[in-house]
N, C-alpha and C positions, 0 to 999 in steps of 0.2 A: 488205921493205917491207910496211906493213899497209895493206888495200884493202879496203872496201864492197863488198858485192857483194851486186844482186837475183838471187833466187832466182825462177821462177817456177813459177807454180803446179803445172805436172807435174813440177817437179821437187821439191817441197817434200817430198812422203813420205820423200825420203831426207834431210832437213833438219832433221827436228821439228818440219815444218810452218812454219817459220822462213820471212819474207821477202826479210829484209835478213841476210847473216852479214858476221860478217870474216875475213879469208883473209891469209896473209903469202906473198910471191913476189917474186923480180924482174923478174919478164915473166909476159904472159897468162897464157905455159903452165903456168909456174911456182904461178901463183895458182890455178888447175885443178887443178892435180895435188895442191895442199895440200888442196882441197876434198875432192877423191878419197878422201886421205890419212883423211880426219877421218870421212868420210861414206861409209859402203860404200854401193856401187850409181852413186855420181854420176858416176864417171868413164866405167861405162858411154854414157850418156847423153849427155856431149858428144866423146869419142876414138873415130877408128874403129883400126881393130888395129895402125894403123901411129902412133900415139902424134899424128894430126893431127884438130884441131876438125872437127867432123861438118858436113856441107854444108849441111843441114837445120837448123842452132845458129847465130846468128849475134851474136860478143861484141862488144862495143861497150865503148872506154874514154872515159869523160865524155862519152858523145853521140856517140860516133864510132867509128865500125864499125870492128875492128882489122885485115881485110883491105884496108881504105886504106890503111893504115900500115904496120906490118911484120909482119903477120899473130899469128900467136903467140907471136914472137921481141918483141911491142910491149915497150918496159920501163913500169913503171908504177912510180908514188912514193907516198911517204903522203900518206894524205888520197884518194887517188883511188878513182873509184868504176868498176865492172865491171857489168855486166847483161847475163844470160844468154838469149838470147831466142830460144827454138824455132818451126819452123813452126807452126801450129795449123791444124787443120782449119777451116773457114768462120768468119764471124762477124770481127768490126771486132779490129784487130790495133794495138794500144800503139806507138807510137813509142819511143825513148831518151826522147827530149825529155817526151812523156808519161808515161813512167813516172818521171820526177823531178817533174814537176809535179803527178801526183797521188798521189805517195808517200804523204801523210794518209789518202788514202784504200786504197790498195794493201793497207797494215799493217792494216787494217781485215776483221775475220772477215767481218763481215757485208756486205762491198763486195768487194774483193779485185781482181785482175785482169779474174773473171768479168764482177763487176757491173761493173766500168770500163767494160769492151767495151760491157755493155748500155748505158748510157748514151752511150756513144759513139753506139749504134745508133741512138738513141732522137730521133725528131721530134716536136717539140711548138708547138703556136701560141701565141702570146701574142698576146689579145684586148685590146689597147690597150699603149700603152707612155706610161704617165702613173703615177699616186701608185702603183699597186696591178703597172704592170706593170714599173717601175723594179727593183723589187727581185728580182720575180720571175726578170728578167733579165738583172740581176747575177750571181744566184748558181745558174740554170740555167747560165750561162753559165761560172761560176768550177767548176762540178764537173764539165763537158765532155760536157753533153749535146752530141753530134753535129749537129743539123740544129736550130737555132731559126727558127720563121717568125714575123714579127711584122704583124699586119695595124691600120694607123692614118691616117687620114687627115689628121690635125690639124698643125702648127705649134708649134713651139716658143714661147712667152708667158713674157715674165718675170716673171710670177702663178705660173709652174707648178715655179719654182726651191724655193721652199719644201719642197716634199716630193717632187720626181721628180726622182730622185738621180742617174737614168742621163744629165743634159740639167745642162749647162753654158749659166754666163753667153753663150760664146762660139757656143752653136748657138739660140740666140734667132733667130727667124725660118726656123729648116732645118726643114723637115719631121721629125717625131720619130723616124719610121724610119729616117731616115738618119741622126740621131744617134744614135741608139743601136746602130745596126750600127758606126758607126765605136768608141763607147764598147765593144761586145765586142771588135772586132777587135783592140784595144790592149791588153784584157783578158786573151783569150785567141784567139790565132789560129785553133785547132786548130778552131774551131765554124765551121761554115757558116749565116749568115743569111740567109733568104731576105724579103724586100722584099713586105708588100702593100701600097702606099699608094694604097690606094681604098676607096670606101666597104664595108663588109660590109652585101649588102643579101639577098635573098629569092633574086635571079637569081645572086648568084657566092658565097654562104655555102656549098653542099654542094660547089663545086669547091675553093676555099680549102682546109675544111676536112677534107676527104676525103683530100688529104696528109698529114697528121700523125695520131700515134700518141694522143696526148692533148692536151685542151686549157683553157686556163687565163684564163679569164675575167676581166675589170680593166676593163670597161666603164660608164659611171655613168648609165645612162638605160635606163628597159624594155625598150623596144623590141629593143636590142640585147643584151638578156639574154634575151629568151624567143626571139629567133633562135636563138643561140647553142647554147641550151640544146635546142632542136628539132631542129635540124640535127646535134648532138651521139648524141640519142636516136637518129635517124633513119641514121644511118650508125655506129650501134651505138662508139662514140667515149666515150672515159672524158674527165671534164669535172668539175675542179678550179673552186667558182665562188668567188669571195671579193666582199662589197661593205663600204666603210666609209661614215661620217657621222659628224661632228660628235667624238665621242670614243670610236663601237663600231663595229665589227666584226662580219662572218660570214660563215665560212668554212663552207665543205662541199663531199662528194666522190661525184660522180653516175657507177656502174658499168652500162655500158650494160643493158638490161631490170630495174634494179631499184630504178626509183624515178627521179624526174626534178623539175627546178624548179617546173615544174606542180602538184606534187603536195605540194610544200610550201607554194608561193604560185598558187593556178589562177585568181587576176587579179590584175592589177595593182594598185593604187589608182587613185582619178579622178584625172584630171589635176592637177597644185597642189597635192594633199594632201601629198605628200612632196618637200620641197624638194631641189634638186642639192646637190653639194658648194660647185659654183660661185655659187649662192643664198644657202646657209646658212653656208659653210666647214668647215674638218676640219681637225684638230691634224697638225701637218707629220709630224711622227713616227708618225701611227698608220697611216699605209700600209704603214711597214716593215718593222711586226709583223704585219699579215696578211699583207702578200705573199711574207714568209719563209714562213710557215705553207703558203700555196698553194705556194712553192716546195718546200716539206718532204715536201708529198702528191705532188708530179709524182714527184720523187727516189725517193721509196719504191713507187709505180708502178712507175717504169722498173727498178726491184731487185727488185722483187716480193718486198718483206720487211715488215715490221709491220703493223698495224693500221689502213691506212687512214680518213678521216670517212666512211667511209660506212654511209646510213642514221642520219648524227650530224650535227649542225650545233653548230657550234664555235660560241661566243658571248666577244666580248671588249669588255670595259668598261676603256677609259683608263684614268677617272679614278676606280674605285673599286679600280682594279687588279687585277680577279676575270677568269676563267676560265670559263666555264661551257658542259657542253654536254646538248644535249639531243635523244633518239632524233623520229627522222624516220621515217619509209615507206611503201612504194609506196601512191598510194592506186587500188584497182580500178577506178573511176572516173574516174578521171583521164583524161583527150580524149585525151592522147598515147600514152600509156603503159599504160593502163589495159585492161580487159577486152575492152570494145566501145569501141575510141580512133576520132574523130572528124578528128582532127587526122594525117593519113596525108603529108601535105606543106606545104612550107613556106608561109606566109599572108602576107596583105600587115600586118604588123608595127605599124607608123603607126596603122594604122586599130582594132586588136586595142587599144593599149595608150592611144591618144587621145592619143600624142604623138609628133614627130617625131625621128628617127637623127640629131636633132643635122644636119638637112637633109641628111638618108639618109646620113651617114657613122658611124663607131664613133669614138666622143668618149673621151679616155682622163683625161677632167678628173679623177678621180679621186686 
């Protein structure tokens, strides 16, 4: 019988580095032993001397541990698949069911089992769950970051169906954190959502976001963007910000001590000069090219591989369909962040930016 078989990553030097092979056997042991057979070194690694699977390896057929069933003697058919899965020392550990659902990513040099785990590991907040945090939290959620916290106060609006993908007809009126935790849970079980629905204000922004590893902005008013963004700086927090309008985009990726939203934008506008989405409107679809984009920065974050925005600010135009980015940095200056900073804790917000939290909550009109 021919059978699938993941290989993991300490065991791949004897593989060709190989993830997935194929193996022919009639039973576990059977398909073990061809591996053996094929691959010197492997049979070390799962046999002890008496010809039986090591205590420490634990084989799994289609999701199911083969000491349920009949240990090594399991028979296996074509088509069936085997995963070979050792203890590892610390750090978040793959399930069966995990390592078929993110097979895409497993075969992947650049992600692998390692980078799985870290994302498994990996806590991040999502600052509003509206146009910009839909997406975000879709596909945090589809590549299995570990622990999403979503912080929103708002309600589901059938205004808000047009572009905030994660909110169905049928959750109109649910508070949006609880639709969208229910939207992941269907998605993917394996993530833990944790629930803020209250306002983010001055007195519970550094508790909030003091749990999590990074954090990902989708907020459509000041106020709660130079929170965000302070509170970020101040508890030394990587902070992915994205805002849209109308038909553009801007994305950018703030690493704690080297550069902050201050220091790109160090006020606001007056009040009125820059309408909401909810004033002026915004093309349904262009949420879900930035907030892929913010999803794209957290993902390589928690992999700690490419060239994150940072020090860049990403620039996206709809409707001319261009790309553009252009370098940012720290200014010394700067009240927060800067040489001699002014700005040492969190302000009252309302008063700074001349307009209200959306009556002190985090608005994800976006």
């Amino acid at each position: 019988m021919s059978v699938k078989v993941y290989i993991p990553t300490p065991f791949r030097r004897v593989t060709g580095n190989r993830t997935f092979v194929e193996a022919d056997g009639a039973d576990v042991v059977g398909v073990l032993t061809d591996l053996e057979q094929r691959f010197p070194g492997f049979g070390e690694m799962v046999f002890d001397e008496d010809r039986q699977i090591l205590d420490h390896v634990n084989v799994y057929l289609n999701n199911q541990e083969v000491r349920s069933l009949a240990g090594g003697e399991t028979a296996v058919s074509d088509g069936d698949e085997v995963s070979v899965i050792p203890a590892i020392a610390g750090g978040e550990v793959l399930t069966p069911e995990e390592v078929e659902r993110y097979s895409r990513h497993l075969i992947m040099e650049q992600v692998g089992p390692v980078g799985q785990r870290k994302l498994k590991a990996g806590r991040v907040l999502a600052v509003g769950a509206g146009g910009l945090g839909s997406p975000v939290l879709i596909y945090l959620a589809a590549a299995g970051v570990g622990t999403i916290g979503i912080v929103d106060f708002d309600v589901v609006d059938s205004s808000n169906l047009q572009r905030q993908i994660i909110h169905g007809t049928s959750d109109i009126g649910r508070l949006k954190v609880d639709s969208a935790a229910d939207r992941i849970a269907d998605m993917n079980p394996n993530v833990t959502v944790v629930r803020h629905s209250e306002p983010l204000t001055s007195e519970n922004a550094m508790e909030i976001i003091g749990q999590y590893d990074i954090v990902v902005n989708g907020a459509d008013n000041f106020a709660t963007r130079y929170l965000v963004n302070d509170a970020c700086f101040l508890l030394s927090k990587h902070l992915v910000d994205g805002s849209i309008f109308l038909f553009e985009g801007q994305v950018t990726t703030f690493f704690p001590g080297e550069g902050c939203y201050r220091c790109l934008y160090p006020s606001p506008p007056p009040p009125g000069m820059v309408p909401s989405c909810a004033e002026a409107g915004v093309l349904g679809v262009l949420p879900g090219t930035v907030g892929g984009i913010q999803a794209t920065e957290v993902i390589k974050l928690l992999l700690e591989i490419g060239e994150p925005l940072k020090n860049r600010l990403l620039l996206y135009d709809a409707l001319a369909m261009e790309f553009r980015t252009v370098r940012i940095q720290r200014d010394s200056a700067c009240p927060l962040c800067g040489e001699a900073p002014t700005v040492t804790e969190l302000i009252d917000y309302e008063e700074f930016c001349g307009s209200p939290f959306h009556e002190g909550a985090v608005a994800s009109q976006n």
